[in-house]
N, C-alpha and C positions, 0 to 999 in steps of 0.2 A: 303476450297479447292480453290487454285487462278487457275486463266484462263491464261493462257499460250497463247503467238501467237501458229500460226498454223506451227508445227513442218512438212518439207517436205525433199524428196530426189528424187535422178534422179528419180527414181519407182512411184513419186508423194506424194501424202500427206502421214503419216507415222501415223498408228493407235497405235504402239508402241514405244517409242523412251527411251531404259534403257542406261543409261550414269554413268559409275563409278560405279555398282553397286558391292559391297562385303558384304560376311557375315559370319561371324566366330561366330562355337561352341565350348567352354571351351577349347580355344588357339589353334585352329585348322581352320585354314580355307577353308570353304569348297568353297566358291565362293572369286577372286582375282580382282575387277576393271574392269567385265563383259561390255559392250556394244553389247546391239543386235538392230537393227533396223526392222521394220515390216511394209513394206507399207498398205496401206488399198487397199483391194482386193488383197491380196499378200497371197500366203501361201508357209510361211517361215518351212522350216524341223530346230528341234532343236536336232542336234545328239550328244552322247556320250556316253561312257562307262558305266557301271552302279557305281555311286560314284562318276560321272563328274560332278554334278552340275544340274544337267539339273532337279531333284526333288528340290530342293531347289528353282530355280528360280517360279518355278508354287507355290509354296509355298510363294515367294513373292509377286509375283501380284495377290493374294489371299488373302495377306493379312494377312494370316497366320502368319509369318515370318517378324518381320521389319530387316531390311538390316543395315549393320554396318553406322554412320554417312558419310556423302559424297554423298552417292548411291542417285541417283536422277533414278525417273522414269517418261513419260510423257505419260498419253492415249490421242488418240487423241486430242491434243496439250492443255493440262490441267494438272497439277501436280499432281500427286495420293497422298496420304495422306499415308504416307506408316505404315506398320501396321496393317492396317484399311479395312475390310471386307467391308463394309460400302461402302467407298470411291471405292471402286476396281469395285464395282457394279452400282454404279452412273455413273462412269465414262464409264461404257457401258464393262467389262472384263466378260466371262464369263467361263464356264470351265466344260468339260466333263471330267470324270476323268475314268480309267480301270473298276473302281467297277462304275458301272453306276448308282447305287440308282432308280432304277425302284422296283415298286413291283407287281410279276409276277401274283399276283390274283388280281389285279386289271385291268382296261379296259385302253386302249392308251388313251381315252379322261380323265379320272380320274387322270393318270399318268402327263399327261400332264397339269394337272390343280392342282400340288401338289404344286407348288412353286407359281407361281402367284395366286392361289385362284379360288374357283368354284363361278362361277355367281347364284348369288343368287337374289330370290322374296321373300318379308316376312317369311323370313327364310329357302327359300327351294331352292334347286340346280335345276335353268332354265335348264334342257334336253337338248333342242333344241339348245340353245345358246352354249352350253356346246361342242356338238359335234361339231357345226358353227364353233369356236375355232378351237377344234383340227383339224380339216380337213384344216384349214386356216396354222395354222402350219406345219403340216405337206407337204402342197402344197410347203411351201417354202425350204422345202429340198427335193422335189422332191419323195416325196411317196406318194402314193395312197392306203391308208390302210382305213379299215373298224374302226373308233372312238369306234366303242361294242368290237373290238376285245380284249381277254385278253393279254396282253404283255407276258405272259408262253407261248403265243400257236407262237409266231414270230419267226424266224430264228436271227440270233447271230446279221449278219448284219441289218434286220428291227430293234430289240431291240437297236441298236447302234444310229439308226437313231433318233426314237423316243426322247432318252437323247437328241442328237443335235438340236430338231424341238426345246424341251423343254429349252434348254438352251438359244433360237434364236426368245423367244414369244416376241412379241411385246411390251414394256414399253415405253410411251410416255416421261416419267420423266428421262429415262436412257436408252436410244437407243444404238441396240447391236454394237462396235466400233471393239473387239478383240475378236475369240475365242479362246483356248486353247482345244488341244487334246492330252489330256497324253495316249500315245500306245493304240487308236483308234482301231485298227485291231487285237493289241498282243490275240487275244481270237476268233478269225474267221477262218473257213478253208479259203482254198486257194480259192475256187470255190465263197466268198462272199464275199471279201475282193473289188473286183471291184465295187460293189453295195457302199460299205459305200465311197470306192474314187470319185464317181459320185456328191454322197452328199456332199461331201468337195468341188468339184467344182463349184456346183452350190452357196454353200454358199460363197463361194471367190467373185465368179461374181457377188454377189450382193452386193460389195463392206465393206464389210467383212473381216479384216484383220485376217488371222489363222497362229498360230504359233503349228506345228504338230511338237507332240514329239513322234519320232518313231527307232526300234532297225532293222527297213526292209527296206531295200536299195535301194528293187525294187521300193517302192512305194516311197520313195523318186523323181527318178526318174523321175517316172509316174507323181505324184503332185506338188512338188515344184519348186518353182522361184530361191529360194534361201538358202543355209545351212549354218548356224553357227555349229563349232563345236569346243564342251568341253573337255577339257583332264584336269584331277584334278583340277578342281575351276578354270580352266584360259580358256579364250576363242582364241581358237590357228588358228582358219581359220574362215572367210566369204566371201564363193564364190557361181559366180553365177553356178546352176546346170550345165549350159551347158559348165561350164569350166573346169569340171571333170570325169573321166571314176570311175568305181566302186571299181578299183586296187587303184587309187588315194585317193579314200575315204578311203579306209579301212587303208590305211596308216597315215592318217592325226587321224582316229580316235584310232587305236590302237598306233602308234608311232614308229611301226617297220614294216617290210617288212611283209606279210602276206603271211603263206603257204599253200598249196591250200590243203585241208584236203585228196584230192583225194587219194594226189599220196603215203602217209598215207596205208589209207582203202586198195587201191589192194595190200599191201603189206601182208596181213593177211590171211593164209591158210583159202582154203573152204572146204576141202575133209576130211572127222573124220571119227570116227567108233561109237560106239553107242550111240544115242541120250543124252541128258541131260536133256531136257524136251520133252514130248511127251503130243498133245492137240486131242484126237481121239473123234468126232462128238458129241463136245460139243456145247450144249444149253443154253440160257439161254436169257429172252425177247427178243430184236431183234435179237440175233445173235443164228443163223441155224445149228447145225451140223456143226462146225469148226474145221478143221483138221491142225496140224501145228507139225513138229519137229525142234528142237534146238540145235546143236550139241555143242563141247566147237569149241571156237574161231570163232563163226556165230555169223554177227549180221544181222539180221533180223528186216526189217521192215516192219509196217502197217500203208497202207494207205485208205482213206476214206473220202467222205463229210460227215456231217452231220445229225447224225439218220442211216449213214451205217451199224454199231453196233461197228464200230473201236472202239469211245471211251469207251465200255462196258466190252471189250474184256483181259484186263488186268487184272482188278481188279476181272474177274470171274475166270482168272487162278490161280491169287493170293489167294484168296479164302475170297477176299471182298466183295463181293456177290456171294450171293448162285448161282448155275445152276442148270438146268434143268434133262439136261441130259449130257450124255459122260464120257469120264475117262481122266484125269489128273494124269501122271506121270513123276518124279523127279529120272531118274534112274530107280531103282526098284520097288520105294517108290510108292503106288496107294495112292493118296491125296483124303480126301473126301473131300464132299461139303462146302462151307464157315467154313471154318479152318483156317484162315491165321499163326495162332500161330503154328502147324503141316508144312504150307510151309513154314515157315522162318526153323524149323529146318530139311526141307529137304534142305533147301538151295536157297530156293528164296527170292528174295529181289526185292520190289515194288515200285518206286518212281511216284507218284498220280502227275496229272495234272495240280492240283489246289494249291500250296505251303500255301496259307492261312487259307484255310479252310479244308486241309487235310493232308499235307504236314510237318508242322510244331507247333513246341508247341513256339509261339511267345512269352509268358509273361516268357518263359523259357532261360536259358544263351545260349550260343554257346555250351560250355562243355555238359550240361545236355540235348541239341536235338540232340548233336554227338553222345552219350553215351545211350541214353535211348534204343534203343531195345537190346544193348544185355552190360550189367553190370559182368556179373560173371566175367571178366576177373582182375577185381578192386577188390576181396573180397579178404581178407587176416583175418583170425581168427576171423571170424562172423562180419568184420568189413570192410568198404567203404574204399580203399585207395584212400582218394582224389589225393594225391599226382601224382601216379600212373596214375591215371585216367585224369587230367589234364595235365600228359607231354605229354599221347598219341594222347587228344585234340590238342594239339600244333604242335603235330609232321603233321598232320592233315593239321591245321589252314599255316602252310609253304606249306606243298606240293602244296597246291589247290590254296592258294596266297588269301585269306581271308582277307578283309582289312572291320574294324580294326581288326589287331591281337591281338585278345582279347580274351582269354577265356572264360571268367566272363562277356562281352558286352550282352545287353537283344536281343533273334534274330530278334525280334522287329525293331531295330536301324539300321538294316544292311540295304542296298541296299540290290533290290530283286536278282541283278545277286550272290552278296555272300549269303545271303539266300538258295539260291539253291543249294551252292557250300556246306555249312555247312547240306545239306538237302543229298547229292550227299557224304558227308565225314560219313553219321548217316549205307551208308550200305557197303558203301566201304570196312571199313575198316573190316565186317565180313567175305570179302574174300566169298563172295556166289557164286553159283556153277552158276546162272540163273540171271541176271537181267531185269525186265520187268521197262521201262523206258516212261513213259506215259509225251507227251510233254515236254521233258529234261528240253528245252532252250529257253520255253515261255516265253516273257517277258524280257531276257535277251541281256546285250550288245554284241557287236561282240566281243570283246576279251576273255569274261567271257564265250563266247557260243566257242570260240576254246579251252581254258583248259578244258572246260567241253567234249568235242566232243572226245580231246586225251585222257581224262581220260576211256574214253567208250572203245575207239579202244585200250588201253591197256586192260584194264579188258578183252576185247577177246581174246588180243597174251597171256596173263597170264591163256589163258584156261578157261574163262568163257564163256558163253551164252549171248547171248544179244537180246533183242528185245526190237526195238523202234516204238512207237506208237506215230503219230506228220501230221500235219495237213497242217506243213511246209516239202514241195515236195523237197526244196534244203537243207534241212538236208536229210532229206531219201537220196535223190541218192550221197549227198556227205559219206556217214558210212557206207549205208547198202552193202552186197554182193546181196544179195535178196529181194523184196516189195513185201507182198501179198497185195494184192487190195481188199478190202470191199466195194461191194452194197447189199443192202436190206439183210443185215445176213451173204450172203455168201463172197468164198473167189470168186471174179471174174475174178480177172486176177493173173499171179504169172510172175514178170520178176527178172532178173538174169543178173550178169556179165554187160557187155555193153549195156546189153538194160536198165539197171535201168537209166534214168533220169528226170530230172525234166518235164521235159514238156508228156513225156512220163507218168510218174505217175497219171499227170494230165489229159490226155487223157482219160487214164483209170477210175480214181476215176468218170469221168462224162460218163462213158461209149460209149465212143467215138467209141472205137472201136466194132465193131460188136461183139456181145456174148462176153465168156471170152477166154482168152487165154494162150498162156505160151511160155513165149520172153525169150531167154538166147542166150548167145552169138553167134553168126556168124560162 
């Protein structure tokens, strides 16, 4: 590894300096002669589409990933070895990633002591030292946690923090230079997404260069000095935050004028005749006796921090876990208890939170996670029309704008915004009476999160059902006609028409406003 002078810019010394970088998969390039610059104590937002590049680049200076010949990268003012895991660590890179590698039955100070090693006496882990450590870590992002506590028992935000104390421990041999945070927040309600920006700023001021990859605009705002942004492997703008409004962003990122979903959603009748789904005082662990109807062309949102029972509340109507108590009806149909196979063929259709680990069969094609809940449509004489079954994938794989258009691609390989879209194509196309929509457009870019937003608000003018369950208050009040509001079980508040908005949702989820209420138009 050679020693490089000391690479600076107006912003001062520069803990990241990528110059020329590109990198092409089997004649495809995904990254095109990339430069981003990264002052130290700067936190750079890295935006783009999903399939911009912007996974590839963390995949570089990982190490992971060598870069096609040319690509030069500098950490503070030292050449990275590129390739090399090794190098990317010496030179002080470090990197939180969405899946945070904690393990929840273990204690912060344990967690914290997985990468660098527990202090050891004659073979035994010093206690005392141990917690000294973590408390010393974690002082430097600015948490005050108990070292016994188990990382299961934290809130989304403290477990975020913890990865970043961890990624930020002290190494005298390779002093931390650059962090990397891939969608930091993509997984936090609203109400705790401020806590883990606190910690990014602390970590910035202590000279700390960050380069935050993130699909939230607000928090852009909020944090960053500076945006690069990716549009298919090319790096199309670097501007300072303060030289752009939100309209301006969103055009640079998607590439065309951006419509504002609103004016969309009021367009879509509220007033039906008999329900489509009906939720009468249903139970089941935290969630109380919940009452909800669904009519066709409603879409319906739920809102909630953390432990309010929001996220529990789908998957119990769907009949992914059992409930307690109440009745679930589809129409006519009384749905018993954890059935899901019974609500699919009443007509409901579930899209889970979690695309990874619930959401999708990854070692499987595009074709066969499109295709898998409902096959009869492909038999013809006791036998699989692949044929058949593949042009309906395709027909599919066009509408939604699935890149690569592939049918046979592993869903594996995708970007997670087409992932969702291929997760989004698996109930579509069964034309379901209800759809319960648990965090759509977690994790996804803004363009991928607007095809997916009209696909929702058609499914309602086409006469479906809709309920969105999302932790993001500016999806709720840009789709919903209605939010009901979850604390502790119940529904607490229920607004409607002109009072559904963001800040308004927010009020509510933290129960701002006195008791519950019920807001609808003027």
């Amino acid at each position: 590894m050679s020693v490089r002078p000391e690479y600076a810019s107006d912003r001062g010394p520069l803990a990241l300096a990528m110059r020329g970088v590109s990198k092409t998969f089997f004649g495809h390039a995904a990254l095109s002669y990339v430069d981003i610059d990264v002052a130290a104590g700067e936190i750079h937002a890295l935006l783009g589409e999903n399939g911009s590049g912007k996974s590839t680049i963390i995949k570089i200076l990982a190490g992971y990933h060598r870069p096609d010949p040319g690509s030069e990268i500098i950490v503070a003012g030292r050449t990275l070895d590129l390739g090399s895991p090794d190098s990317a660590y010496a030179l002080g890179c470090r990197f939180v990633h969405q899946d945070l590698g904690l393990i929840d039955s273990r204690s912060i100070a344990d967690n914290l002591a997985l990468v660098a090693g527990f202090p050891l006496k004659w073979g035994t882990v010093r206690e005392a030292e141990l917690r000294r450590n973590a408390r010393r870590d974690l002082s430097r992002v600015g948490l005050d946690l108990d070292p016994d506590l188990l990382v299961g028992e934290l809130s989304p935000a403290e477990r975020t923090g913890v990865a970043v104390a961890r990624a930020l421990r002290e190494d005298e041999s390779a002093p931390v230079s650059l962090l990397v945070l891939d969608e930091p927040t993509a997984t936090l309600p609203d109400a705790e997404v401020q806590q883990l920006l606190s910690i990014v700023r602390t970590v910035a001021a202590g000279g700390v260069g960050v380069l935050y990859v993130t699909h939230r605009l607000d928090e852009v705002f909020q944090v960053a000095a500076t945006i690069t942004v990716l549009r298919d492997g090319h790096r199309v703008a670097r501007v300072p935050v303060s030289s752009v409004d939100r309209t301006e962003l969103i055009s640079l990122l998607v590439g065309t004028e951006f419509e504002d979903i609103h004016r969309v959603s009021a367009e879509l009748p509220m007033e039906h005749d008999q329900p489509l789904l009906v939720a009468d005082a249903v139970s089941a662990g935290p969630i109380d006796r919940i009452c909800l109807e669904v009519r066709a062309g409603d879409v319906v949102g739920l809102a909630g921090i953390t432990g309010s029972g929001r996220e529990s509340l789908l998957s119990v109507l769907f009949g992914a876990r059992p409930r307690q108590a109440g009745v679930v009806r589809v129409g006519e149909m009384r749905l018993p208890s954890f059935r899901p196979d019974l609500a699919m063929k009443a007509g409901l259709a579930f899209l889970p939170p979690n695309r990874k680990t619930q959401g999708g069969f990854f070692d499987l094609t595009v074709r066969e996670n499109t295709t898998i809940s409902d096959l009869e449509p492909f038999w013809r004489r006791l036998r699989l029309s692949r044929r058949r079954e593949t042009a309906e994938v395709a027909r599919w794989i066009d509408r939604l704008s699935v890149r690569p258009p592939s049918t046979e691609a592993p869903l594996s390989s995708l970007s997670g915004g087409n992932q969702q879209k291929v997760l989004f194509a698996k109930w579509l196309r069964r034309s379901p009476k209800v759809l319960l929509l648990d965090e759509p457009t977690q994790g996804v870019d803004i363009g991928a999160k607007a095809e997916l937003h009209m696909e929702i608000l058609q499914a309602a003018r086409s006469g479906a059902g809709v309920v969105v369950s999302s932790s993001d208050t500016d999806e709720l009040a840009a789709l919903c006609h209605r939010v009901l509001v979850l604390r502790e079980g119940r529904i607490a508040a229920h607004l409607a028409g002109s009072a559904v908005t963001a800040a308004a949702i927010s009020r509510a989820c933290l129960g701002a406003d006195d008791g519950g209420f019920d807001a609808h138009d003027s």
